[in-house]
C-alpha positions in Angstrom: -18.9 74.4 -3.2 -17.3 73.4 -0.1 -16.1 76.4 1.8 -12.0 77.2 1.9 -12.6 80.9 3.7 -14.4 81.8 6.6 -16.5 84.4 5.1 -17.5 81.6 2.6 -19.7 80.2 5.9 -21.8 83.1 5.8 -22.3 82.9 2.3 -23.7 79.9 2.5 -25.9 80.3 5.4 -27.1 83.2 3.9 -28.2 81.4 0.4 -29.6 78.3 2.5 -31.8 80.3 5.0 -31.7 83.7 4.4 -34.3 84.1 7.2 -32.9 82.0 10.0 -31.5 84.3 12.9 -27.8 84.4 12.8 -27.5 86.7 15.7 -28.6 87.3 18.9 -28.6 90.7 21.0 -30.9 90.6 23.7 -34.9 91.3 22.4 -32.5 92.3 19.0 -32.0 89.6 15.9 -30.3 89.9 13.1 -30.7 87.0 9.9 -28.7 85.3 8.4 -29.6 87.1 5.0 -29.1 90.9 6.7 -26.0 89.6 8.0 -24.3 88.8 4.7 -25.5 91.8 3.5 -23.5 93.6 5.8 -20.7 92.4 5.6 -20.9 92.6 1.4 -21.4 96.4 1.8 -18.7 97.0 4.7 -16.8 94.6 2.1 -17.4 97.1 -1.0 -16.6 100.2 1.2 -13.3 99.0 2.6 -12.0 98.2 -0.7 -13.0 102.0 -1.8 -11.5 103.1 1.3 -8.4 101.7 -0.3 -8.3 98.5 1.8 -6.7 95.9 -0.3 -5.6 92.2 -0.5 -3.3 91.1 2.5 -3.9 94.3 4.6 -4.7 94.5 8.0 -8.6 96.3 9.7 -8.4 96.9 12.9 -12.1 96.4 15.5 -12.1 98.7 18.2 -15.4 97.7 19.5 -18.0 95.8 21.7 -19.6 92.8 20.5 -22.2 93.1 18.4 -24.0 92.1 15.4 -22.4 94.7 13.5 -18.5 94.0 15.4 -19.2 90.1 13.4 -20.0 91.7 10.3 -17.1 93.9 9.8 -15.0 91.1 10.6 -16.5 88.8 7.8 -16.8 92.2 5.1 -13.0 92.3 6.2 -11.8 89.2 5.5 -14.6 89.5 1.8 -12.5 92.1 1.1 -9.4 89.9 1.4 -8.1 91.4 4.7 -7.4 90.3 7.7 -9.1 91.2 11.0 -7.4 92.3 14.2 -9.9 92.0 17.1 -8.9 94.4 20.0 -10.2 94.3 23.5 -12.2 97.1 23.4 -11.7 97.3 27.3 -8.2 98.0 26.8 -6.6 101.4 27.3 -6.3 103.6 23.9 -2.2 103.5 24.4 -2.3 99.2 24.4 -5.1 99.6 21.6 -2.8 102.0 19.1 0.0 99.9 20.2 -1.5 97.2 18.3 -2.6 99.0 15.6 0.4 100.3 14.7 2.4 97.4 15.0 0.4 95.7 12.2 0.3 98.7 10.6 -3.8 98.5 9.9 -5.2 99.7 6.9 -8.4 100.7 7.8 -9.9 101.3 11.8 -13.6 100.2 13.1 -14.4 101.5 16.4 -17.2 103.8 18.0 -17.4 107.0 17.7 -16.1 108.0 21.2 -13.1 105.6 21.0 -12.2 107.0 17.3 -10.7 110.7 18.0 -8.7 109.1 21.2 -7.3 106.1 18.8 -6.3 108.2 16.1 -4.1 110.5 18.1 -2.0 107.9 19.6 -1.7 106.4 16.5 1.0 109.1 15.9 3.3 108.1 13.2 1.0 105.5 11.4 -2.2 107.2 9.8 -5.1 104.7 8.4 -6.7 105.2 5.2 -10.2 104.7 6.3 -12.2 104.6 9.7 -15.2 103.1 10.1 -17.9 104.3 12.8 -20.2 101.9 14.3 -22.7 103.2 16.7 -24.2 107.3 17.5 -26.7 108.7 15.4 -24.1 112.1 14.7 -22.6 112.8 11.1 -19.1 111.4 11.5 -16.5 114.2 12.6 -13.3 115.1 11.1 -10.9 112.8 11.8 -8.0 114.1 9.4 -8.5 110.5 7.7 -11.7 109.8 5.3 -14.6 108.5 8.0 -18.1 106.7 7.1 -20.5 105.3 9.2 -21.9 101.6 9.5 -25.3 103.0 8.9 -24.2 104.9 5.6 -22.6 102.3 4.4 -25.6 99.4 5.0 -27.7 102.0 3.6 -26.2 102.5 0.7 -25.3 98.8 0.3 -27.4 96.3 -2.1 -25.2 95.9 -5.1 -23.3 93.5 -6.6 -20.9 91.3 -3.6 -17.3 92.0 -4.2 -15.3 89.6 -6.0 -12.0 89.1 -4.1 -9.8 86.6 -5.1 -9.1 84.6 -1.3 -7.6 81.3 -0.6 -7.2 79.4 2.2 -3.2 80.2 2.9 -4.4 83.9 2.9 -4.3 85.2 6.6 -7.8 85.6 8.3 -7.4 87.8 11.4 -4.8 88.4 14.3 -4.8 88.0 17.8 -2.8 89.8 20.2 -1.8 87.8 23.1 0.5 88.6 25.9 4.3 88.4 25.4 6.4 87.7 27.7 8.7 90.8 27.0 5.8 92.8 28.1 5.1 93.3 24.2 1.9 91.8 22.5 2.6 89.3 20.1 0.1 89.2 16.9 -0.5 85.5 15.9 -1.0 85.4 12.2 -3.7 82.8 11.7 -5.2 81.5 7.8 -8.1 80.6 6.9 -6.5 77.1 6.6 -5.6 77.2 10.2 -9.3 78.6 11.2 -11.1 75.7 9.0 -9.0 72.6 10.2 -10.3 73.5 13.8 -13.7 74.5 12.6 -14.0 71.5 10.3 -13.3 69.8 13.2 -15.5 70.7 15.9 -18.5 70.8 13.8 -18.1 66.9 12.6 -16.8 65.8 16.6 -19.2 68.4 18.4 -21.4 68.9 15.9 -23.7 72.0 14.8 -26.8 72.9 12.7 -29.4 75.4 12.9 -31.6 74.3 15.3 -29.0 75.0 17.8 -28.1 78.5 19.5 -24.7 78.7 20.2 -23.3 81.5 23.4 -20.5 83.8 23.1 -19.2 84.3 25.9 -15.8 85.0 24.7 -14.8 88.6 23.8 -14.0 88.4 19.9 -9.9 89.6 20.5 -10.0 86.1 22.5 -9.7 82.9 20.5 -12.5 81.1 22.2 -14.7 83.3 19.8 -13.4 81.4 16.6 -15.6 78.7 18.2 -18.6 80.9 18.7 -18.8 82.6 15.6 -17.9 80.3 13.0 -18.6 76.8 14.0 -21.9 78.0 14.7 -22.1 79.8 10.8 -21.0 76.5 9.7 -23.9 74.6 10.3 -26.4 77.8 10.4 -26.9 78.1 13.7 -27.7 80.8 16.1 -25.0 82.5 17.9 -26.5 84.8 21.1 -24.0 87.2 22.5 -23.4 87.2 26.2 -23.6 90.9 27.2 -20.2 92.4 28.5 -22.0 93.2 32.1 -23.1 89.7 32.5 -20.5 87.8 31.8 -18.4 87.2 34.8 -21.5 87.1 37.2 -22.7 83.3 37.6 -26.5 84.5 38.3 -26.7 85.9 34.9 -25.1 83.4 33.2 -27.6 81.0 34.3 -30.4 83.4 33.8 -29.3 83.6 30.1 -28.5 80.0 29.7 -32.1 79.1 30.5 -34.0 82.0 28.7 -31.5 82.0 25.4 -32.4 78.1 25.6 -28.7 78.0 24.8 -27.4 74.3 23.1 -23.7 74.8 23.3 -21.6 76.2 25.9 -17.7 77.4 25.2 -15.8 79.6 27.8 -13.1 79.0 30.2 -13.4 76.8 33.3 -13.4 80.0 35.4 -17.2 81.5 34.0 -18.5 77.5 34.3 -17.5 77.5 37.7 -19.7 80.8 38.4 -22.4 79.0 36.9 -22.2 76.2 38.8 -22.2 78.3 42.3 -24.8 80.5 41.1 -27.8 77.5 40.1 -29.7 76.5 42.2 -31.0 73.0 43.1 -33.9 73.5 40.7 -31.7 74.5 37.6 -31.6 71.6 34.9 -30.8 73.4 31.6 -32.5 70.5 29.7 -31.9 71.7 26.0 -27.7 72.0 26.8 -26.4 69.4 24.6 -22.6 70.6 24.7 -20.5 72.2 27.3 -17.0 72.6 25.7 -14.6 74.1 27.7 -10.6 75.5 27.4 -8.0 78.0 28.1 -7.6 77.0 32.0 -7.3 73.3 33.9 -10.7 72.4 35.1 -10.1 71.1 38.7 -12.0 67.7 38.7 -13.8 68.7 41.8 -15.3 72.0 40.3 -16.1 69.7 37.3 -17.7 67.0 39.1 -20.2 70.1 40.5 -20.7 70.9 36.8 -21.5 67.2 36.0 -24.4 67.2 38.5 -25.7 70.3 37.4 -26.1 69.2 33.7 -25.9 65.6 33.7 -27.1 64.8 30.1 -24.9 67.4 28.4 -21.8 66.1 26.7 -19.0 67.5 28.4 -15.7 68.2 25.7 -12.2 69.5 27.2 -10.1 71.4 24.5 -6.1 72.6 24.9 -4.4 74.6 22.2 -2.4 77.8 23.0 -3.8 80.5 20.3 -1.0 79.5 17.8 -2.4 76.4 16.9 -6.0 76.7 17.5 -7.5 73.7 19.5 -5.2 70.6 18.8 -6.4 68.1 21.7 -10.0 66.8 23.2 -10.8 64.7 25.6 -14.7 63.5 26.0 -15.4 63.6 29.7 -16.6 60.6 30.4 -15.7 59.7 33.6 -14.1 61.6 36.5 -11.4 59.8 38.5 -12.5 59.4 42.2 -9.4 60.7 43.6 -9.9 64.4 42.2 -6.7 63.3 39.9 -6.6 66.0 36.8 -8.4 65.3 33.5 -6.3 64.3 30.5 -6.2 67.5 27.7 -6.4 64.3 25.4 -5.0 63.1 22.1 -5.0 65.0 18.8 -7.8 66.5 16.5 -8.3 65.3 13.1 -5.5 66.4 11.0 -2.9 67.2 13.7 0.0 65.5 15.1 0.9 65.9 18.5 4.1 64.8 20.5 6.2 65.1 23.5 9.8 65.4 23.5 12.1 64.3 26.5 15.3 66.8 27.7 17.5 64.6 25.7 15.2 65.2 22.2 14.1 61.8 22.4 10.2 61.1 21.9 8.1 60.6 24.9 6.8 57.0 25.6 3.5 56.3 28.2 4.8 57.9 31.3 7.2 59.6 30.5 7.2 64.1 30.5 8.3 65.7 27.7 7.1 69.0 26.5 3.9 68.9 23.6 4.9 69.9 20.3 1.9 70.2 17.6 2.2 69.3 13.4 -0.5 70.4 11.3 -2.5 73.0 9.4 -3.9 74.3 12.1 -0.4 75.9 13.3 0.0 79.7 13.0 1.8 81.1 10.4 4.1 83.1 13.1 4.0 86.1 15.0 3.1 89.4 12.8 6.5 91.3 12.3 9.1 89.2 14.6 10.6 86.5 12.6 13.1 85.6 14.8 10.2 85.3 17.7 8.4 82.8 15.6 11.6 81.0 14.9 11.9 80.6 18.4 8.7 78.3 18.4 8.3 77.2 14.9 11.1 74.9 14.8 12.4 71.9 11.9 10.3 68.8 13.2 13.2 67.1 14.8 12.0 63.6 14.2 11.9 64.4 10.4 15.4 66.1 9.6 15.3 65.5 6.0 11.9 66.7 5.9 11.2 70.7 5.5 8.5 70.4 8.0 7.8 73.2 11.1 6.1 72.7 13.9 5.2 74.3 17.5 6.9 74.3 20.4 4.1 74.8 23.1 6.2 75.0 26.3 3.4 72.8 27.6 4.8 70.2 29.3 2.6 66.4 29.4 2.9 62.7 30.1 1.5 60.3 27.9 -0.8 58.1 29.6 -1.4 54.6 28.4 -4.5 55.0 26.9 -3.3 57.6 24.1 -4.3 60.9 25.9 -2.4 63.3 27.1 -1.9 64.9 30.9 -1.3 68.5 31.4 1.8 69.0 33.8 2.2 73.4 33.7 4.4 75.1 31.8 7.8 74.8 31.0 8.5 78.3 32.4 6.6 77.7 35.6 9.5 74.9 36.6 11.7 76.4 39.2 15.0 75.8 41.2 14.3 75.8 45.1 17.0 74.7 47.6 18.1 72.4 44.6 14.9 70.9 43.6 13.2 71.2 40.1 10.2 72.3 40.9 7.0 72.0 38.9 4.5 75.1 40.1 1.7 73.2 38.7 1.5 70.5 40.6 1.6 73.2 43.7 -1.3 74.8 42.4 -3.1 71.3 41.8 -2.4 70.1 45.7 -3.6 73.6 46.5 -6.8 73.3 44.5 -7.1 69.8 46.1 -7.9 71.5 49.6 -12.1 71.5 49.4 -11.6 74.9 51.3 -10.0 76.0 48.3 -11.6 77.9 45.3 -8.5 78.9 43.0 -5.4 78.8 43.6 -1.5 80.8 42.0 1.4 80.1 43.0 4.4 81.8 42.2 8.0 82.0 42.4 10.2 85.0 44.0 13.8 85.5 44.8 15.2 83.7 47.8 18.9 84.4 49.3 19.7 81.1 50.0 16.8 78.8 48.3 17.1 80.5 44.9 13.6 80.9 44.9 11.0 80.4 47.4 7.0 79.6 46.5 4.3 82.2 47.0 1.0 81.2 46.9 -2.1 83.1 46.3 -5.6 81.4 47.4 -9.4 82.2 47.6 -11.5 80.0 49.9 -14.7 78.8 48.9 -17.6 81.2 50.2 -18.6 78.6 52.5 -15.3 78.6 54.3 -12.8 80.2 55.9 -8.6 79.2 56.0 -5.4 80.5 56.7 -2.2 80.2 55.5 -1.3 78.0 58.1 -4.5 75.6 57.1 -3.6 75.7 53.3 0.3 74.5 54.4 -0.9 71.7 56.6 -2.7 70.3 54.0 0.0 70.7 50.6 2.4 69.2 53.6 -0.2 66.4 53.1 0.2 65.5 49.6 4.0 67.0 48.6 7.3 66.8 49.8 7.9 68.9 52.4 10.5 71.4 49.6 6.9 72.2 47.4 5.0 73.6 50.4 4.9 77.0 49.9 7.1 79.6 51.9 4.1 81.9 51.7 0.6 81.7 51.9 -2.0 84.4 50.6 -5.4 84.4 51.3 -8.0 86.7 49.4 -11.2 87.5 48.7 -10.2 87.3 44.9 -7.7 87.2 42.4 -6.8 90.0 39.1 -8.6 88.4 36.4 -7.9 89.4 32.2 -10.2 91.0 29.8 -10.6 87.2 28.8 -11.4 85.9 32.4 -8.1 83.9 33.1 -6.8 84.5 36.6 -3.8 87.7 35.9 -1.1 85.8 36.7 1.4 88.5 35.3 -0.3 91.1 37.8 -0.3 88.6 40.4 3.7 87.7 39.7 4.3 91.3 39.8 3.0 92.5 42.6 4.8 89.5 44.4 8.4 90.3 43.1 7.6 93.8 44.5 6.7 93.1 47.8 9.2 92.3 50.5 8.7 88.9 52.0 9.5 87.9 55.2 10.8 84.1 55.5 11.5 83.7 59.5 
């Protein structure tokens, strides 16, 4: 039977090779076999707990072996996971919680007691403890332990009725109200990309796949389940490693890892930290998202693996992945690399100011069609009908798709440039300003590691651009360095007004540069513009 649910992945790696590790902790493994086993028993004692069909389980936790098999007994049971950065305060944690109004919590013991009491008004009707060898304490709500409940596990799998248009799991991502937004993705949605990536990329089980990806980020839906698809391993990054380039390519080489998915921002570490003597000869795949890739950092990455295939993905969270582009070859002029055309089953487009389609040069911003599309934001209807709008090339045609706020320019080949957002275009002394090509001449400088530019209140420009920079190790610059050389390459409106140079940026539990901390601390401070 060809599998329609995620959990359905495991169930078949489990039956084909019961005794191929599935995952990997460190010295610790876990099969494929034990792992379904798991999650049939966590299955079997959320639906006792009263966890049924369509509700909502909470994970409150680190990675781990277990953390993966809650989330697949969750979704057996016919629930939906909700991963939660389990670095984030207790308050943003029950805030999330509550909102989806979770059936059921899993978390540690330590984090459990904290959780429930800012929970408040909304009570679960079942925790479940993972970790600590102590009973479980009373928690007001009925409370097992992972190791009971493998323990007493072993019977018959539970039979669930769930199909593909069922939801999966939820991720929380930042809204710009200040509010987390929960993205409602199927199983449907999940497969397409995973379907995808595992016929393109490709997967079996003599890889071993790395996490690198905290499982509330959706980089993980890689990890975890296009590895399950073609039963391969997956070995967990540990959470102390994984924004430290040393270890990274420590773990690379001793996991003899195959494929490689994070964010530009952990390959660039790797790429500073090897050495000359560094080769990582069994990488096959290094598949990166989530950030631009400045071709110059990429070039460094080329050298450093030259054999491995090297695969750019762009989807915002609400539609999965829903563009590649093969990296090939790099342009010569450190020009940016294209995010690409469409995945299999998903339209893309580009629509102009005036709701006219896009044509080769022309910017417009990226609208995706196809089952890989979210199913809307958990709770805020007229929020997802802000971005799920009536395909306007189809009126006729009850057909929704996503408005990314991404804007792009077709190039004549069929693939797609990245441009910045839609809300990162500014007003300044009259121009339309697009902040992302700011940050790309700034990232242009070879002094320049990473670079933010944002926009603050001016009292006769509108708005004036701030910039935020970290030099390369190797070098040192200052502000008036970084403007000589944006003078360079923009007109003279797009240099910035202000130039800041650090030591390092705020980076999110996911490892993207903080630009909300950044753009906040710079509408606080007062700015001098003689």
């Amino acid at each position: 039977m060809t599998p329609t649910a995620l959990h359905q992945l495991l169930d078949r790696s489990a039956q084909r090779f019961p005794d191929h590790e599935a995952i990997r902790e460190g010295s610790r493994s876990v099969t494929y076999g034990t792992l379904g086993g798991w999650a049939d028993a966590v299955a079997a004692a959320l639906i006792e707990g009263g966890v049924r069909r369509g509700d909502r389980v909470a994970l409150y936790l680190p990675k781990s072996a277990e953390a993966v098999s809650t989330a697949y007994g969750t979704m057996r049971a016919g629930a939906a996971y909700v991963p939660i950065d389990p670095g984030s305060p207790v308050v943003r944690a029950a805030a999330i919680a509550a909102d989806c109004t979770v059936a059921a919590v899993v978390t540690s013991p330590d984090r459990a007691g904290s959780l429930l009491s800012e929970l408040k008004g909304h009570r679960p009707r079942l925790v479940l403890l993972v970790g600590g060898d102590e009973p479980p304490p009373d928690l007001g709500v009925r409370t097992l332990t992972f190791a009971a409940v493998v323990e007493g596990g072993g019977g018959a799998p539970p039979s669930v009725p769930v199909i593909d248009t069922d939801l999966a799991y939820i991720l929380y991502t930042s809204g710009s109200t200040g509010t987390p937004k929960g993205v409602m993705l199927t199983h449907r949605h999940a497969m397409t990309f995973v379907e995808w990536c595992a016929s393109t990329i490709g997967t079996g089980p003599e890889d071993t796949f790395s996490n690198h990806a905290p499982f509330h980020f959706d980089l993980s839906i890689f990890d975890l389940y296009v590895a399950a698809y073609g039963s391969a391993t997956v070995s967990i990054v540990p959470d102390e490693w994984a924004y430290f380039g040393r270890d990274l390519v420590r773990f690379i080489d001793e996991e003899a890892i195959t494929v490689w998915y994070s964010v530009p921002s952990a390959l660039m570490m790797i790429t500073r930290a090897a050495g000359e003597e560094e080769s990582f000869p069994r990488l096959r795949a290094v598949v990166f998202a989530g950030e631009v890739y400045p071709t110059k950092h990429l070039r460094a990455l080329r050298t450093l693996v030259p054999d491995a295939a090297l695969w750019n993905l762009y989807g915002p969270t609400e539609t999965n992945v829903c563009t590649y582009h093969r990296v090939v070859d790099l342009p010569d002029d450190d020009g940016p690399i294209p995010i690409g055309r469409a995945c299999e089953n998903t339209e893309v487009f580009a629509l102009r100011e005036d709701g006219r389609t896009a044509g080769v040069g022309e910017e417009g911003e990226l609208h995706v069609r196809g089952s890989s599309v979210m199913k809307g934001y958990w709770g805020h209807p007229e929020r997802s009908a802000e971005v799920l709008i009536q395909d306007p090339r189809m009126p006729d045609v009850a057909e929704l798709v996503y408005r990314t706020g991404d804007l792009v320019r077709l190039r004549p080949d069929g693939d797609y440039d990245f441009l910045g957002r839609r809300d990162h275009q500014i007003k300044s002394r009259g121009y339309r300003i697009e902040l992302g090509e700011v940050e790309a001449a700034l990232i242009a400088d070879p002094r320049v590691e990473v670079a933010v530019t944002v926009a603050v209140p001016h009292g006769q420009w509108g708005k004036a651009i701030v910039a935020f920079v970290v030099p390369r190790q190797d070098s040192a610059v200052t502000e008036m360095d970084v403007k000589r050389h944006v003078a360079g390459r923009l007109p003279r409106h797009m240099v910035p007004a202000r130039v800041d140079v650090r030591d390092g940026l705020p980076r999110t539990s996911t490892g993207k540069v903080d630009r909300r901390r950044i753009e906040d601390e710079a509408m606080s401070k007062a700015w001098s513009w003689d």
